[in-house]
N, C-alpha and C positions, 0 to 999 in steps of 0.2 A: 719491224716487218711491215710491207703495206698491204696494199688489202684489195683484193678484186673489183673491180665497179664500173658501171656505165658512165663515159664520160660526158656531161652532159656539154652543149655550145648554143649560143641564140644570138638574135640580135630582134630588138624592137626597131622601127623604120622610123617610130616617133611621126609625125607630120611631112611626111614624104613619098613620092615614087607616086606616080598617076597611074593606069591601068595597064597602060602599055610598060611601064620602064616595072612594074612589078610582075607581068608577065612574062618579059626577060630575064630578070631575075631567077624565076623559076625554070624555064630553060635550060640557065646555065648551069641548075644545081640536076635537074636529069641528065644533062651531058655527061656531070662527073661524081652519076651516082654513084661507083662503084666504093668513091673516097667516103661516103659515108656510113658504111657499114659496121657497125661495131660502136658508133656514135650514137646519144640521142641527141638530134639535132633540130631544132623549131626556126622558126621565123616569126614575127608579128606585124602585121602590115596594120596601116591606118582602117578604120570599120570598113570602108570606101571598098576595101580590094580585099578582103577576107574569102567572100564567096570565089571573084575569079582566082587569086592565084589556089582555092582547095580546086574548083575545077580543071586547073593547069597542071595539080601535082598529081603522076600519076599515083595508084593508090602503092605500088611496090618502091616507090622513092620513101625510105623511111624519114620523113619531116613533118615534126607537129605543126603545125600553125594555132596562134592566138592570136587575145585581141587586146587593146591595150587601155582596154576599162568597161564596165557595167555597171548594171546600178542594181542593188539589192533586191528590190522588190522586183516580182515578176509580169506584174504590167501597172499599168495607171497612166494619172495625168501628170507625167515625167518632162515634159517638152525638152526635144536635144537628148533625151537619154536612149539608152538600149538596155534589156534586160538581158539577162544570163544566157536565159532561153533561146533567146534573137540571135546571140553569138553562136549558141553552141545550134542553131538551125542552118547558119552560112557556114559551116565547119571546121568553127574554133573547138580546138579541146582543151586550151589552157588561156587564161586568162592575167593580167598583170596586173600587179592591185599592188595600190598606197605607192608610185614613185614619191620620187622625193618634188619632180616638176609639178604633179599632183596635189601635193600637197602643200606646194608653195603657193602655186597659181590659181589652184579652182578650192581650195579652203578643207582638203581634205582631212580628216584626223583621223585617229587614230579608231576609235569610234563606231565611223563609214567602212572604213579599212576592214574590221571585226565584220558589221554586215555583210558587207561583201565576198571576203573569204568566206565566210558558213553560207552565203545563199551561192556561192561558186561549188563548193563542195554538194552540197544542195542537188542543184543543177547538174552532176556528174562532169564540171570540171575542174581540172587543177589550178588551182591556184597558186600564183608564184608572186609571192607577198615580199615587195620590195622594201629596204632597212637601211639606214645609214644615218650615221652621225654629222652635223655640221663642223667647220673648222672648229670652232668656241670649245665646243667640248670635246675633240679628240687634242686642243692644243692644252686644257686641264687636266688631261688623262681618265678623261670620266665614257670613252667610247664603248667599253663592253657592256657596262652598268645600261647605257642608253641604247643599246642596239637590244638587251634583252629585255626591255620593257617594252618598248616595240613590238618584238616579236609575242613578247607574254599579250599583250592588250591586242593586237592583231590576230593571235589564236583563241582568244578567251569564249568565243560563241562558238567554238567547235567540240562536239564531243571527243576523249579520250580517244578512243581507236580511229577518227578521222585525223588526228592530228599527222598521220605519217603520209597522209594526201597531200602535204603543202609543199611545194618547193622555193624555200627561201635562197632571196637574192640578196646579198650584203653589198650596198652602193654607198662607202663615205660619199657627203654630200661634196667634198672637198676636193674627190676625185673623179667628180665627172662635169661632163657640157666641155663649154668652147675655153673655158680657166679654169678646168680641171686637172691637174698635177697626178703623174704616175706615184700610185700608191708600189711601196718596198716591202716584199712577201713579211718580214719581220714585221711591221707595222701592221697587215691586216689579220696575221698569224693566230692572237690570243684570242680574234672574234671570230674567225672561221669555226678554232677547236671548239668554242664555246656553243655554237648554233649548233654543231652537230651533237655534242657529247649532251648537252643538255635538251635540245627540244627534239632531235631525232628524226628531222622530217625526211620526206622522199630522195627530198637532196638539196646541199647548200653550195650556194652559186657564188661565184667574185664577178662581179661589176664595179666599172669605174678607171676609163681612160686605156683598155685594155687593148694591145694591138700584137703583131706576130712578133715582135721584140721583146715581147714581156712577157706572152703567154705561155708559157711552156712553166718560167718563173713560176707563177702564180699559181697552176696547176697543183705543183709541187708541195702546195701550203698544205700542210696537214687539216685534215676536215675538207678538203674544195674537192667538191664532185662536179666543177666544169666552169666556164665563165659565159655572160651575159653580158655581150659588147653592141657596141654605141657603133657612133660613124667608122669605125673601123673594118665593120661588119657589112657595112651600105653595097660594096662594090661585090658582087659574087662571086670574082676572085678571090678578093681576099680574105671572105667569107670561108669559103673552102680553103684556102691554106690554113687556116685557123680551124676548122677539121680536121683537117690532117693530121695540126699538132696534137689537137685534143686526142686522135686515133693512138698516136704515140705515145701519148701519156696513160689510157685508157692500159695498151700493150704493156706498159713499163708495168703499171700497177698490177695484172695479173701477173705478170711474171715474177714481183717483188710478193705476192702473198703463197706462190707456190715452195 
């Protein structure tokens, strides 16, 4: 039997869209606000564009916005950084912490990751704490064992009853960027069940190469309360047909738990 649930949809912009093409963006998601209803649907622009596209959305267009990193501590001599507080004052309410490009490229661990989720919760945002296994070890079969240690060492500074604040994203690292390979619902199956049945968060998300061909699939995975797509998401068409789906999967699941 399934079970009723918000379906959640996003896309981070990663290093992309200048003021103006993010300001269209928004636009074109008030045009076809009516498709978002029933959704929880966010976006994540670069820090750059946080502020205009909240003053672009009007407050009855239900879309969160975030931001796609902070830094723990709530001010100092941080040069280049932003704190919690900074995002959540231009009108992020959810923040994206530990990707995997993160943690590749600026030396993130797991660690910073913990900081930041407790000083995000902290700060009265969510935090949506990004997980995924490298090729290496999902081609050993060691992917679950490594996605919950992650997630265990990523929630470890948050107390008990905060823990259902977090919205985990599961990104194999094998399934996303530009040679990224479409992951098969079998394949990310055992690690959706597992995020949800054991750490319980707000909701757990599939990232990784996700586009309107696949997403309905992926939905379907037992434990996925919504997906977190890449360039697929970029275009606000396509963005919205991928709402859409998500509305229909959203509809299926209530109608499967009644």
């Amino acid at each position: 039997m399934g079970r009723a649930r918000m379906t959640w949809i996003g896309t981070s912009w990663k290093m992309n869209k200048t003021l103006a093409e993010a300001r269209a963006f928004v636009d074109g998601l008030v045009a076809a606000r009516s498709a978002l209803d029933g959704v929880r649907a966010f976006v994540i622009p670069a820090h750059t564009a946080i502020a205009a596209v909240r003053e672009r959305l009007p407050a009855d267009v239900p879309v969160l916005i975030g931001a796609q990193n902070a830094h723990w501590e709530p001010a100092g001599a941080y040069t280049g950084e932003v704190s919690m507080g900074m995002i959540a004052d231009v009108g992020a309410t959810l923040v994206e912490i530990g990707h995997s490009e993160r943690r590749q490229h600026f030396g993130e661990t797991d660690e910073t990751v913990a900081l930041k989720v407790a000083a995000a919760v902290a700060a009265g945002l969510t935090p949506l704490l990004c997980v995924g296994e490298p090729a290496g070890v999902r081609a050993a079969g060691g992917e679950t064992d490594w996605v919950a240690g992650q997630v265990s060492r990523g929630l470890s500074r948050l107390a008990t009853p905060d823990l259902h604040k977090v919205v985990v994203a599961y990104e194999p690292v094998w399934a996303i960027g530009d040679l990224g390979r479409e992951a098969q619902p079998y394949e990310i199956a055992p690690v959706m069940e597992m995020l949800s049945a054991r750490f319980r968060p707000a909701a757990v998300l599939y990232g990784g190469s996700v586009n309107r061909r696949n997403a309905a699939a992926l939905l379907g995975v037992p434990g996925t309360d919504g997906l977190f797509v890449g360039r697929a998401a970029w275009d606000v068409a396509e963005f919205i047909e991928l709402v859409r789906i998500a509305a229909c999967a959203c509809h299926e699941g209530r109608a499967d738990a009644r």
